[in-house]
NUMAR-556196 format. One record per residue (C-alpha): residue number from 1; residue in three letters; x, y, z. Coordinates in steps of 0.05 Angstrom, whole numbers, plus 5000, padded with zeros to 4 digits. Layout:
BEGIN
NODE resi resn   px   py   pz
NODE  NUM  ala    X    Y    Z
...
END
This chain:
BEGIN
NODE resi resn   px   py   pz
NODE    1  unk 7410 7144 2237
NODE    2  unk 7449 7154 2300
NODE    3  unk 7459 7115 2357
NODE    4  unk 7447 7119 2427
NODE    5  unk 7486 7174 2465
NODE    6  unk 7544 7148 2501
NODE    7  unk 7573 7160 2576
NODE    8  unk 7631 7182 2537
NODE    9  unk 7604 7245 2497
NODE   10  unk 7572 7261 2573
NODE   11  unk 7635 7264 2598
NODE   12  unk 7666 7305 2539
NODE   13  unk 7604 7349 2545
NODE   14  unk 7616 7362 2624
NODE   15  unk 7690 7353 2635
NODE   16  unk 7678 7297 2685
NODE   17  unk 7710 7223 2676
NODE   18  unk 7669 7169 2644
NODE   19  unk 7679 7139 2722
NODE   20  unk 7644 7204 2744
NODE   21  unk 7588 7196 2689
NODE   22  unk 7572 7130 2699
NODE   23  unk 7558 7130 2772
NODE   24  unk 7519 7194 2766
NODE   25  unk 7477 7156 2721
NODE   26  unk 7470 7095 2754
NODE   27  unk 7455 7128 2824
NODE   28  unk 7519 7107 2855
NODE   29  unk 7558 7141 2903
NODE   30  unk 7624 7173 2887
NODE   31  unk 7595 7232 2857
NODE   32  unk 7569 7302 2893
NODE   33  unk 7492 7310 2893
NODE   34  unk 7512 7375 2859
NODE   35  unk 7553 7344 2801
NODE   36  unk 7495 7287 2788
NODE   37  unk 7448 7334 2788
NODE   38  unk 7489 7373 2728
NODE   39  unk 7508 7304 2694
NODE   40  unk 7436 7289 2697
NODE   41  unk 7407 7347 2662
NODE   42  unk 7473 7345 2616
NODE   43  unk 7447 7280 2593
NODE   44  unk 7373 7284 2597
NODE   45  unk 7382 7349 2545
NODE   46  unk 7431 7304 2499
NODE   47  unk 7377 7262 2487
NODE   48  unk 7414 7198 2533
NODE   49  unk 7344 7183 2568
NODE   50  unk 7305 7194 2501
NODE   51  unk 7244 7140 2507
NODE   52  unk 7224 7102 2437
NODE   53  unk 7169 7125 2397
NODE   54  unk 7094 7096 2432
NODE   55  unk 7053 7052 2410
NODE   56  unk 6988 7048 2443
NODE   57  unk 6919 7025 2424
NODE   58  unk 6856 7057 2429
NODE   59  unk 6853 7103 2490
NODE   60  unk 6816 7093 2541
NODE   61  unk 6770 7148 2581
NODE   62  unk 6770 7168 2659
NODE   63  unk 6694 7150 2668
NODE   64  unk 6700 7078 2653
NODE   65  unk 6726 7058 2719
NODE   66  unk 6704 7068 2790
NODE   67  unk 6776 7093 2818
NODE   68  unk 6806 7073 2888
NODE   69  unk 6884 7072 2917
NODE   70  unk 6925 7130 2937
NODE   71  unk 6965 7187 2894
NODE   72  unk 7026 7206 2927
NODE   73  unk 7039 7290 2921
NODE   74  unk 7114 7314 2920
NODE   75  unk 7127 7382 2944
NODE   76  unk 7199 7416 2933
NODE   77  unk 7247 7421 2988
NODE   78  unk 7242 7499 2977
NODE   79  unk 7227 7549 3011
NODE   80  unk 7149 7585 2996
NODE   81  unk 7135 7525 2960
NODE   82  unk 7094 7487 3008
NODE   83  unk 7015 7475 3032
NODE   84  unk 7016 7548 3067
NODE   85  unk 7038 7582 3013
NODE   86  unk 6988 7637 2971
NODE   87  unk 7012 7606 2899
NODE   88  unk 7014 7528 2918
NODE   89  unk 6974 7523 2976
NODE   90  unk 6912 7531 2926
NODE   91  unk 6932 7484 2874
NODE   92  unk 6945 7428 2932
NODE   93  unk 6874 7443 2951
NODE   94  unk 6850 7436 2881
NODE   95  unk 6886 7366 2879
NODE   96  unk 6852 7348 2950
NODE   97  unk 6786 7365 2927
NODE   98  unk 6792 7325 2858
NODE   99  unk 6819 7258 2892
NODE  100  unk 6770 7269 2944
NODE  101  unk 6715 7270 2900
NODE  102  unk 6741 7207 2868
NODE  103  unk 6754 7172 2933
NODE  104  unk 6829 7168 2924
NODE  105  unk 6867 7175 2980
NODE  106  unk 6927 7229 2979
NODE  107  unk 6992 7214 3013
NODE  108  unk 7033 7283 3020
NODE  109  unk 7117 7286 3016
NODE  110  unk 7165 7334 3021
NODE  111  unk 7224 7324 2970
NODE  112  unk 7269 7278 3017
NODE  113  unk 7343 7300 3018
NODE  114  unk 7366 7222 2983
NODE  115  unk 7332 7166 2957
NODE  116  unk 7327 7128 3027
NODE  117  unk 7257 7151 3027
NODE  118  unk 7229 7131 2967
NODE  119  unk 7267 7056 2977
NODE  120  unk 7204 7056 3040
NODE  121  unk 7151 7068 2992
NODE  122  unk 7112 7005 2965
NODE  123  unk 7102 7016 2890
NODE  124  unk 7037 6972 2884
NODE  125  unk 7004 7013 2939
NODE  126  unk 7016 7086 2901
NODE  127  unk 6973 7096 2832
NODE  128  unk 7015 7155 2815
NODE  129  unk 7053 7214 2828
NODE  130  unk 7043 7291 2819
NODE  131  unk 7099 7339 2835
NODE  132  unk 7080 7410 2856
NODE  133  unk 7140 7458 2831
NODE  134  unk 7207 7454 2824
NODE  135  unk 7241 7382 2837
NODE  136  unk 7300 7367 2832
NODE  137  unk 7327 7326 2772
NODE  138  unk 7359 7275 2814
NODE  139  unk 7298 7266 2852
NODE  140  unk 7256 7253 2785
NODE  141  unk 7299 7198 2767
NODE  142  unk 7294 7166 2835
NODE  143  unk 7223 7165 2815
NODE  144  unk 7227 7135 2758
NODE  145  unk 7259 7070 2791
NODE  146  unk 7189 7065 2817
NODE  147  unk 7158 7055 2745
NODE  148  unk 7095 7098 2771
NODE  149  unk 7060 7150 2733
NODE  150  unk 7080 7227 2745
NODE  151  unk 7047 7288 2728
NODE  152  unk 7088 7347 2741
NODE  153  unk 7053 7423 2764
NODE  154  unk 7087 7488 2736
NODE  155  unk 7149 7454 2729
NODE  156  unk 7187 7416 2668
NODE  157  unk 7251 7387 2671
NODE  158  unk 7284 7374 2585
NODE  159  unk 7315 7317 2622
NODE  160  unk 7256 7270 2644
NODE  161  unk 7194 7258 2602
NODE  162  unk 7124 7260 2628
NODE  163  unk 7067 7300 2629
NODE  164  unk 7057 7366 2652
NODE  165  unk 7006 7424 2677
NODE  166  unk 7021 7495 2672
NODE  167  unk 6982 7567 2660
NODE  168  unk 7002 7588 2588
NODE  169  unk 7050 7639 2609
NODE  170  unk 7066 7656 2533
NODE  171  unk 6997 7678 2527
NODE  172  unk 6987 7709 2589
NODE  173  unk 7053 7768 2578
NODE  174  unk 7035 7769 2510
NODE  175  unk 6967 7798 2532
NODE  176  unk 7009 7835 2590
NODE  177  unk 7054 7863 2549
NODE  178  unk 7013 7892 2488
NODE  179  unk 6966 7926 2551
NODE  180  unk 7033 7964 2571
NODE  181  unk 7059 7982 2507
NODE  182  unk 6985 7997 2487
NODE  183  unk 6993 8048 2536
NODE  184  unk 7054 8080 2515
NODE  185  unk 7109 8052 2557
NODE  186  unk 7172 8041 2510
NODE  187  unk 7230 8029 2574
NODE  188  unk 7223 7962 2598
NODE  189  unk 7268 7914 2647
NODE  190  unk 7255 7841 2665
NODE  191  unk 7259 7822 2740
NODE  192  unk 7265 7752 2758
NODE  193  unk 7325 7698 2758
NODE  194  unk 7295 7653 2698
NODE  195  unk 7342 7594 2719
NODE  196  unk 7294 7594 2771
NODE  197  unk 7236 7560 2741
NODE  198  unk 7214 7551 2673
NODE  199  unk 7151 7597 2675
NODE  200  unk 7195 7643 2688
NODE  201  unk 7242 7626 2627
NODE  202  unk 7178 7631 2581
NODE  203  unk 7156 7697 2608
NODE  204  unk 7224 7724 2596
NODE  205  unk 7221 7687 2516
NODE  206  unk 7147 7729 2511
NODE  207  unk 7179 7793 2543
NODE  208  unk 7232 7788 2488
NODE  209  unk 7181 7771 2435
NODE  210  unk 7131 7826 2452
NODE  211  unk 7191 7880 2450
NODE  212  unk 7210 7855 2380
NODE  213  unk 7140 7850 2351
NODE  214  unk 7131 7921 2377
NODE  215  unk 7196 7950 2349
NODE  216  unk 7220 7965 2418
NODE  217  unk 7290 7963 2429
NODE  218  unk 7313 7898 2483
NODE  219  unk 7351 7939 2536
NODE  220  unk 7354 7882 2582
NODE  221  unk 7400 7893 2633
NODE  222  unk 7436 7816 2653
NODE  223  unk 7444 7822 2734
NODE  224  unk 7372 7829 2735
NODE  225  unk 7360 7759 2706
NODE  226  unk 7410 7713 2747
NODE  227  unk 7413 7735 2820
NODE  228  unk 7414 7704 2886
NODE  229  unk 7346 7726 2925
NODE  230  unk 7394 7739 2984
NODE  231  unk 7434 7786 2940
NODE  232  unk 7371 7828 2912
NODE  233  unk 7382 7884 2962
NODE  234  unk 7455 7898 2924
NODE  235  unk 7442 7876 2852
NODE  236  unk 7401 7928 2853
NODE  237  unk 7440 7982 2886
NODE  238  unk 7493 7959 2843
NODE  239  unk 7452 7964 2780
NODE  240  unk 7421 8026 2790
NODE  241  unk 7470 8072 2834
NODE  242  unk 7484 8109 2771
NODE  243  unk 7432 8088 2721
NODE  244  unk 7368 8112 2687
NODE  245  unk 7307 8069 2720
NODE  246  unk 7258 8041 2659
NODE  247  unk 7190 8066 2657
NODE  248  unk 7170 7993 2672
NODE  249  unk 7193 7930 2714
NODE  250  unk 7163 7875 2682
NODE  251  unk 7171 7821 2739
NODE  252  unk 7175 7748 2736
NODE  253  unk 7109 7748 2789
NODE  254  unk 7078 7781 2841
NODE  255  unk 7123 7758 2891
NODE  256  unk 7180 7799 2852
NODE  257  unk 7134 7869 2851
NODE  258  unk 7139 7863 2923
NODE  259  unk 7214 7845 2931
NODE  260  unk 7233 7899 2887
NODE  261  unk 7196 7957 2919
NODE  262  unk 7222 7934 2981
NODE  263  unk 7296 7932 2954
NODE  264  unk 7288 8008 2938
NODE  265  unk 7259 8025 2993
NODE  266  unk 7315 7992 3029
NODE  267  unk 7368 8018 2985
NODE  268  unk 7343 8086 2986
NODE  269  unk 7332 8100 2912
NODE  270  unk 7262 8133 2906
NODE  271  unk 7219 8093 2849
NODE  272  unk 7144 8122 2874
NODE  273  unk 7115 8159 2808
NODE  274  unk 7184 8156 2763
NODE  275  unk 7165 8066 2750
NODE  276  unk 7108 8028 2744
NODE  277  unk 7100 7951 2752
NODE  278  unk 7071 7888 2726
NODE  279  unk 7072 7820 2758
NODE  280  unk 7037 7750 2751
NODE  281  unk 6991 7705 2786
NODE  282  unk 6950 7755 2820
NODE  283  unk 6970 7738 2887
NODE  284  unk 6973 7798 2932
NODE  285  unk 7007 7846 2879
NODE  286  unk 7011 7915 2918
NODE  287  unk 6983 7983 2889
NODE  288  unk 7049 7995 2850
NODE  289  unk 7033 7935 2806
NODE  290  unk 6991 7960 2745
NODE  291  unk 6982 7894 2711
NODE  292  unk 6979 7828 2728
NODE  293  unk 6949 7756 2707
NODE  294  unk 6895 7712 2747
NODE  295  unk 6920 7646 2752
NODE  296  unk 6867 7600 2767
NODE  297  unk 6912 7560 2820
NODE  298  unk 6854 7515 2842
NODE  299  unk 6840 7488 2774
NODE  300  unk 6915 7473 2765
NODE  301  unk 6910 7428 2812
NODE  302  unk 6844 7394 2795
NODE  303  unk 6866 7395 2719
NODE  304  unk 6932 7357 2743
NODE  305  unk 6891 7300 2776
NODE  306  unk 6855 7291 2707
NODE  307  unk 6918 7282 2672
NODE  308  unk 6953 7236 2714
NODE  309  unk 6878 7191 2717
NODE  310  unk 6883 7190 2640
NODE  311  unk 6962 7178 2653
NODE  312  unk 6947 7111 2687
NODE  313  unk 6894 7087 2635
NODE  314  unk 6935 7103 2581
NODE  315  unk 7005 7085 2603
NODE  316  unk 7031 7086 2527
NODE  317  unk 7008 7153 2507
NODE  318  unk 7051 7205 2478
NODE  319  unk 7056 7253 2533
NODE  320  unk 7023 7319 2539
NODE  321  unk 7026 7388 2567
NODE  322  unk 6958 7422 2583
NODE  323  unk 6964 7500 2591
NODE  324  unk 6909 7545 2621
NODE  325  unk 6898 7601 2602
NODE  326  unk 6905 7667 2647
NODE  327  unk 6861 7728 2657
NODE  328  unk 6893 7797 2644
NODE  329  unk 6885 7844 2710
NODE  330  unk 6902 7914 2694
NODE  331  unk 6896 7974 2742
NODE  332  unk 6876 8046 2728
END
């Protein structure tokens, strides 16, 4: 059987020093927040922070208790991904209303720039923790010094283990993408930079999956899958200057159908009649977008609190990922 995974295969994996390695993962300084955030992941995905098997007793259900104490919410340090937003502001509300209905208080944070923050929070006055999007690996394992349960929202990170919420994405192209190809469509591109998040790395495995089911050719064309947002405008003026345009963007969500038509529009390259779009999420997809799928944001949130209630009862559990499923939203 082997053994543990050692700070010196981490450092032959990355090409850093076992120094390097070892203060990355012991949250010393001496390393960039950059390279611990790629040690991290480099050794979460090795299997270094790979928990021993559970063993729990009989579990115990949310409605034996009358709750009380406070859940602490962690948005990302990003950009659109805050309490305003069209996509997150409803899943924070769904949270609210659940823990309000419970009489739990909620205590909201943005994802502080170093640990100094989370060294002020008292441990024993937090029940748990649910993170809303994409947080930073180094961040999770700050957490984790506070030994307090987490539930993560549309986000999973292979390095740290708990339990997570998410709409089925695989489901919800699959569904998108027979619609399209129902319909005849047989050119197809993928918009969205999947290193982005990992719904959009699934919708981009489904995309793939649906094309080879179908007997479809995969055309994909690679600058359209790892861009810079601030770069869209010549990626695809680059891509496209002298290139055929598919008969369909398929795009990573709704935010994307937007983006794009406005990067053509911008760039000057006419798309209006010659492509037709699909997006996700159903959150203000414009008339260009022929498909798209209803994420039920609000229940996200509320589905989350559930989890991380049955998290705290049942401490010892194997963890879980709940998926909801999405509603297909095509237009004529």
């Amino acid at each position: 059987m082997r053994g543990k995974v050692t700070i010196q295969e981490i450092a032959d994996q990355t090409g850093l020093s076992k120094y390097a390695v070892s203060r990355a993962l012991s949250g010393k300084p001496g390393v960039s927040t950059q390279t611990r955030e790629m040690i991290l992941k480099t050794a979460g995905t090795m299997g270094y922070f790979k928990e021993p098997v559970a063993v729990f007793n009989e579990l115990v259900d949310l409605d034996v208790r009358t709750w009380s104490g406070t859940i602490l919410v962690l948005f990302p340090n990003v950009r659109h991904q805050n309490r305003e937003s069209s996509y997150w502001g409803p899943i924070f509300e769904g949270i609210s209303a659940s823990l309000s209905k419970k009489k739990i208080n909620i205590l909201t944070l943005t994802e502080p720039q170093d640990e100094s923050m989370f060294s002020l929070l008292n441990p024993e006055g937090i029940m748990g923790i649910l993170t809303i999007g994409n947080v930073s690996t180094s961040t999770l394992f700050d957490i984790r010094k506070l030994n307090i349960p987490i539930v993560m929202v549309d986000h999973l990170d292979p390095s740290f283990n708990c339990d997570t919420v998410f709409t089925d994405n695989f489901a919800g192209m699959r569904e998108m993408m027979n619609a399209m190809i129902h319909r005849g469509y047989r050119k197809f591109q993928f918009i969205g930079n999947i290193k982005d998040a990992h719904s959009y790395r699934e919708r981009w495995l489904e995309f793939n999956a649906s094309l080879a089911e179908s007997g479809i050719p995969q055309e994909q064309l690679p600058a359209l899958l790892d861009h810079r947002l601030d770069e869209f405008y010549a990626t695809l003026e680059e891509t496209f200057a002298s290139r055929e345009l598919p008969e369909v963007f398929v795009c990573a969500n709704d935010f994307y159908v937007n983006y794009t038509i406005e990067s053509f529009e911008r760039i000057g390259i006419p798309i209006d009649g010659k492509v037709v779009f699909t997006g996700f999420d159903n959150v203000s997809p414009p008339p260009a977008c022929k498909a798209t799928i209803s994420v039920n944001e609000e229940l996200l949130g509320k589905r989350a609190v559930d989890q991380l209630l049955w998290r705290i009862l049942n401490p010892s559990s194997s963890y879980e990922r709940k998926l909801l499923r999405g509603d297909l939203v095509l237009k004529d």
